[in-house]
N, C-alpha and C positions, 0 to 999 in steps of 0.2 A: 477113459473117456467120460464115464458118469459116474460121481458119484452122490450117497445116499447118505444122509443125516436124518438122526432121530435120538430123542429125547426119551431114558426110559424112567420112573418109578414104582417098585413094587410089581404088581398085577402078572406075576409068575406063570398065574392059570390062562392068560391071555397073550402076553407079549410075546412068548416064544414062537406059539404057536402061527399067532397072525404076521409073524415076521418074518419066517421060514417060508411060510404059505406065498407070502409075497417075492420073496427071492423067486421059489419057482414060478411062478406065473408070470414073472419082469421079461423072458424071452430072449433077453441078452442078460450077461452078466456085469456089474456093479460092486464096487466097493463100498461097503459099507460102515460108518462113524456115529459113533452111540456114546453119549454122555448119559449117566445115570445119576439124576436129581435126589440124591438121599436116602434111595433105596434104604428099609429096613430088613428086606426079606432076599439073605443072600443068593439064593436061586437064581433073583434077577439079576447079579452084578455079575456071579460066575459063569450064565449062560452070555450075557453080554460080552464078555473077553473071549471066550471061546470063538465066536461068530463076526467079529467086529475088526476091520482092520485096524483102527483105533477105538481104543474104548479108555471113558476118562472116566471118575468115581467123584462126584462132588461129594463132600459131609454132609451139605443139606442141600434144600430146592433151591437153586437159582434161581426157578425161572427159565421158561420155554425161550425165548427171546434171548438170555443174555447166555442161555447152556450152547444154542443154535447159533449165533453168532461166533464165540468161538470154533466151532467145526468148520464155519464158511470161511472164517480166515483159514485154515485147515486144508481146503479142498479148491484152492481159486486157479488152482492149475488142472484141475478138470475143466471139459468141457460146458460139462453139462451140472447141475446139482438140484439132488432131490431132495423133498422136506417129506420124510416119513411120519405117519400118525403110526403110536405101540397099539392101537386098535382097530387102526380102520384099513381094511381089508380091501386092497383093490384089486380089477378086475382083469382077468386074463389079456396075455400078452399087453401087460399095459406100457409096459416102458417100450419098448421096441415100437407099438403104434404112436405113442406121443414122439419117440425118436423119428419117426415118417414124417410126423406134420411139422418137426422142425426143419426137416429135413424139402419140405416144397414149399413151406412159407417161411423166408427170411424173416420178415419184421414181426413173426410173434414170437417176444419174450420168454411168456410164461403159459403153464398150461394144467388145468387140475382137474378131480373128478368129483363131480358131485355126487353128495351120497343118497345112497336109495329112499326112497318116499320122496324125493323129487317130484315136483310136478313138470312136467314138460315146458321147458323155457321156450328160447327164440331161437329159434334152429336157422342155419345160413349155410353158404354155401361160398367159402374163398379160396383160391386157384385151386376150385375144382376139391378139395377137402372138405367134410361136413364140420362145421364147430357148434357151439355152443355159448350163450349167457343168460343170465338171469338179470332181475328186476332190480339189483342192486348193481349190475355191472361189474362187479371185484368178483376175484378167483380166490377163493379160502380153503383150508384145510390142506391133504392131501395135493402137492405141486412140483411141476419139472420146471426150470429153470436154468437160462439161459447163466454161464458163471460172468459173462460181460453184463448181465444186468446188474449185479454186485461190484462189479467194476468201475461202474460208468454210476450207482445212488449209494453206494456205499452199503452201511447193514440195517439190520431189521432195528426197529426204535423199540428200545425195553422200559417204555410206558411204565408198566405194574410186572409183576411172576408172570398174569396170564389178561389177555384179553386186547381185541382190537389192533394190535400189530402185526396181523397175518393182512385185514384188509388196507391197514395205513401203507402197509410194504406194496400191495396192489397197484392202488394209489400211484404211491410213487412208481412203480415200475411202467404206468401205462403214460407217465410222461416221453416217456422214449421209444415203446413196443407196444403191441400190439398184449392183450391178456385173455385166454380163451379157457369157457371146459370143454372135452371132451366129450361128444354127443353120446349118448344110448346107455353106453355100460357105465352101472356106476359102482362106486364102493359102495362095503359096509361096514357101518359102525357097528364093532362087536360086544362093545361094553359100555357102560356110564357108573360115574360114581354110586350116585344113588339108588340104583340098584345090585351095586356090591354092597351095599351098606356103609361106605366113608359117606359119612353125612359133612364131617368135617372136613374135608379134602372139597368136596362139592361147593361148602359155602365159602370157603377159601375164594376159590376159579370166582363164584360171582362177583366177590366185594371187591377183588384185585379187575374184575373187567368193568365196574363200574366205575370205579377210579381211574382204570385207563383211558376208559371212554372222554373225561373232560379233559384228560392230556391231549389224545388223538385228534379231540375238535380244536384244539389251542393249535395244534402242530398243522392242520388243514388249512386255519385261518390264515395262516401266517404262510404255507410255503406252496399252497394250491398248486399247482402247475408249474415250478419253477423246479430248474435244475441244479436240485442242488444235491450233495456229498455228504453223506453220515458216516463219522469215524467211528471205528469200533467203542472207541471210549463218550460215545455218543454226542460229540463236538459236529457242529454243522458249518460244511464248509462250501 
């Protein structure tokens, strides 16, 4: 019925743990699909195959967007699909409650949690479920997903490695659905680069989202509101 994709590299002291952690607190149980982007530190790749219904080894980083793409082709016969962060730590019983609000609201797509130090967005109330958004409107990070929204816009756009194709994918998802978070409970980010000390990894993610960023406005201008189909091989149909 669900399953869960996530992108692992390195970070041994963190990913097991916030991964497992997350298994038990989901409330139902999930298949879960783990590509590892280059891993140098085999801990990660061998805890990955142990726990991973599928688990794939690139030689180096792909890229969040094009590792996560292939899993989705991978999984389009689940129900449901989730986009795992290897840090961010979400909140009890979280998949079986966002299973409930799919479960009384047909038309929302997609649904995520924001993470803590949130400030308190715009709280609503739709058939009778509390939801949740923010000032920017798009649902990012940590998300459940309808597999017909993949269906019906095709995959995630692999702009750069990293940056802006979690809300470009938004975007296009609320042309069809509805896109919500999750009220009250939120994740936690467990780690960040720069304070493991990858200085280099860190400035990687920025240069690669700054450069996404004028692809992401190029792809806006152009396809705003319209319904259109992204091939895996990133042809627009």
């Amino acid at each position: 019925m669900v399953a869960a994709i996530m992108n692992t590299i390195n970070r041994s002291n963190i990913t097991p743990m916030c991964t497992e952690e997350n298994i038990t607190r989901a409330g139902v149980d999930f298949d879960l699909f783990i590509t590892d982007n280059g891993s140098t530190d085999p801990k990660t790749i061998e805890w990955g195959k142990k726990i991973a219904k599928k688990h794939t080894a690139n030689e180096y980083n792909m890229g969040n967007p094009y590792a996560l793409n292939r899993m989705i082709a991978d999984t389009l016969d689940y129900e449901f699909i989730v986009i795992l962060g290897n840090d961010v730590l979400l909140p009890e019983n979280w998949l079986v409650n966002a299973l409930d609000v799919f479960g009384k609201i047909p038309k929302v797509g997609m649904l995520g949690w924001m993470l803590e130090g949130s400030k308190q967005k715009h709280r609503f109330k739709k058939n009778e479920v509390e939801l949740e958004v923010d000032d920017t409107n798009v649902v990012i990070g940590a998300t459940i997903q309808r597999s017909d929204v993949f269906k019906k816009i095709g995959y995630l756009n692999e702009f750069s490695n990293y940056g802006h194709w979690d809300a470009t994918f938004c975007r296009r998802v609320q042309v069809w659905y509805d896109c919500f978070y999750m009220p009250r409970k939120r994740a936690h980010h467990l780690g960040n680069f720069h304070a493991e000390g990858d200085f280099g990894y860190a400035e990687m993610k920025q240069q690669e989202a700054a450069k996404a960023w004028v692809e992401a406005k190029e792809w806006h201008e152009k396809y705003h509101k319209k319904k259109v189909y992204l091939t895996l091989d990133q042809k627009v149909i």
